[in-house]
C-alpha positions, 0 to 999 in steps of 0.5 A, a space after each residue: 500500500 502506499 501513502 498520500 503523500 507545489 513604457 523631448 518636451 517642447 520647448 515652452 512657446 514664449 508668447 508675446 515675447 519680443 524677437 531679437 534685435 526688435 527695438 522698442 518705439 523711441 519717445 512714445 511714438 504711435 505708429 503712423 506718426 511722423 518721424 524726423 526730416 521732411 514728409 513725403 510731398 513736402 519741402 521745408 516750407 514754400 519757395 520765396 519770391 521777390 515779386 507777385 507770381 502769375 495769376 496771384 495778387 501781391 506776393 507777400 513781403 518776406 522781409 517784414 518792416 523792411 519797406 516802410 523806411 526805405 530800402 534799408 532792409 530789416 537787418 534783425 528780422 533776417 537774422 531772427 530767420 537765419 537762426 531760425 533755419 541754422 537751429 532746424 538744421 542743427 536738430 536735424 542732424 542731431 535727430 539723424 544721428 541719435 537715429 542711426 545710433 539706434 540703428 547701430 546699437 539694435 543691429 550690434 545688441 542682435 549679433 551679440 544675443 545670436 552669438 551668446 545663444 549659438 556658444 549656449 547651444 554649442 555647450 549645452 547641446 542645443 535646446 530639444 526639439 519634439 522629435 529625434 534627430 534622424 542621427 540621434 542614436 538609437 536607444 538599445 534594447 535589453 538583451 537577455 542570455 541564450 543560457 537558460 539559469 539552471 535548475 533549483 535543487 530537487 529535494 528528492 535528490 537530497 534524500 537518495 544520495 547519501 553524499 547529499 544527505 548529510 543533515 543530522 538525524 535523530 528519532 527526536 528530529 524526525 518526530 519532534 514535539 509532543 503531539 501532531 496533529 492530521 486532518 484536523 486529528 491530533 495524536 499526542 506522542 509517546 516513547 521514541 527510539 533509534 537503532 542501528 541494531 535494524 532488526 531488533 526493531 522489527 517482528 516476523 521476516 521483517 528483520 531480514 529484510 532490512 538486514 538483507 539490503 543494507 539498513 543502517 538505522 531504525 527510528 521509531 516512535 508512538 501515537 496514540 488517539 482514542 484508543 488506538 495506538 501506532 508505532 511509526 518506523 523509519 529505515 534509512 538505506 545506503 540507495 534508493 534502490 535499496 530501500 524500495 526493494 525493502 518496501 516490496 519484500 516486507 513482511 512482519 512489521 515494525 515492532 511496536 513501541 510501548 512507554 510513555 504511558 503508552 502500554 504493550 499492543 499488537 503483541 499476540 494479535 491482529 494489527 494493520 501493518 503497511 509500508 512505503 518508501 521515498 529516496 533512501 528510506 523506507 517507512 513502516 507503521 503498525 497499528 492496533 487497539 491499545 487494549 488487544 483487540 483484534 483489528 478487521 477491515 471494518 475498523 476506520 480508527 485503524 485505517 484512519 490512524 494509519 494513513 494519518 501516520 504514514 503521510 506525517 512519516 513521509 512529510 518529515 523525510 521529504 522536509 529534510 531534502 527540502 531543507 537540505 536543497 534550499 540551503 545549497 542553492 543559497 550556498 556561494 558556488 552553488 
């Protein structure tokens, strides 16, 4: 029988900004106002003449007050108008200038601006655009290895091979506490026992067995639950082969272990015996009535107990591989 055993930001757009080299209107003046020197279809005033022109009246004496005494012209009125027109070329040429000064400085403070911005682009790499260059580099892509990692431990491995299975163990490891508890059915522990002597722990052909394929050592220990007891043994082999071929030729039984409360049973009786195997080791149980009675097929306790025993037995073998491969695979060079 066999037990039940895991995915370039825009520059910002300046609005209302004023471009380089665009200068600011001077003084206040609007558009559409005049600026300096003579508009378009005008001199600086009408020509002047000596005498009526054709088809006019008397032209306009030029030179007021200078007819009423004589000939004598008006000598101040002439230099009240020389000054006048000296100081309108005078503001002339010094509206000009500042005009053209202007002129210069806007056009000098635009190549000093374009300047400053290229040196910045050149040393900054230039402002980014919306979009890559078509000779930007492109960006990688993640690589992966061809070369799949190998495998995790196999705990089954540790428990097979004795050059891996190096844990300690002990009766006491193997069934620690007290009491355990399966399928929701607790069992409190007796007396347990380790051997080397494997067929002193046994009944019937069961000691030859084990002798006959090599067994180094029996653990044993003892439950009990309303009445029925159940003693646990745990052979250990020097290969898995040897241990199912212990499985598959057993006969008798583990021998019971009394203690601990836990009185003689399946002595001069009929008691459940099965046994199972998994890497090296082999696993036996047998079970009864603590008081002697004569076990039959219609007794579930039995059946019960036995199964809940022989599945706790095969955890705790299977739990040391696991333990054991957990911690190579954590271990440097693994």
């Amino acid at each position: 029988m066999s037990f039940g055993g895991p995915q370039w930001p825009q520059e910002p757009q300046q609005g209302g900004q004023q471009g380089y080299g665009q200068q600011p209107r001077q003084g206040g003046q609007q558009d559409g106002q005049q600026g300096y020197g003579p508009q378009p279809g005008q001199g600086w005033g009408q020509p002047h003449g000596y005498g009526p022109q054709p088809g006019q009246g008397p032209a306009p004496d030029p030179f007021p007050g200078a007819q009423s005494g004589g000939t004598t012209p008006d000598w101040g009125a002439l230099a009240d108008a020389s000054a006048s027109r000296n100081r309108r070329k005078r503001w002339l040429v010094i509206g000009g200038g500042a005009l053209a000064a202007l002129v210069v400085g806007a056009i000098v403070a635009t190549a000093v601006v374009a300047s400053g911005k290229k040196n910045d682009e050149a040393k900054n790499g230039g402002a980014p655009t919306g979009s890559a260059s078509a000779t930007a580099e492109p960006t990688p892509e993640p690589t992966f290895s061809s070369v799949a990692p190998p495998p995790p431990p196999n705990p089954k491995d540790y428990i097979s091979d004795p050059k891996k299975d190096k844990a300690p163990l002990s009766a006491e490891g193997l069934f620690p506490g007290k009491k355990l508890t399966m399928n929701k059915r607790p069992y409190r522990k007796g007396a347990t026992a380790s051997t080397t002597d494997c067929t002193a722990a046994t009944q019937g052909g069961l000691g030859a067995v084990l002798k006959k394929n090599g067994c180094q050592r029996v653990l044993r220990a003892t439950y009990v639950r309303d009445g029925v007891a159940i003693t646990v043994g745990v052979a250990v082999f020097p290969s898995e082969s040897a241990a199912l071929k212990a499985k598959n030729q057993a006969t008798g039984g583990i021998a019971p272990l009394a203690g601990a409360g836990v009185r003689d049973f399946c002595r001069a009786t009929v008691c459940l015996r099965r046994s199972n195997s998994v890497g090296r080791y082999a696993y036996f149980t047998q079970s009864g009535f603590a008081d002697g009675r004569k076990v039959t097929k219609a007794d579930k306790p039995i059946f019960q107990a036995s199964d809940d025993l022989g599945t706790f037995a095969f955890n705790q073998i299977y739990a040391r591989g696991r333990a054991q491969a957990s911690a190579a695979a954590g271990a440097p060079g693994e």
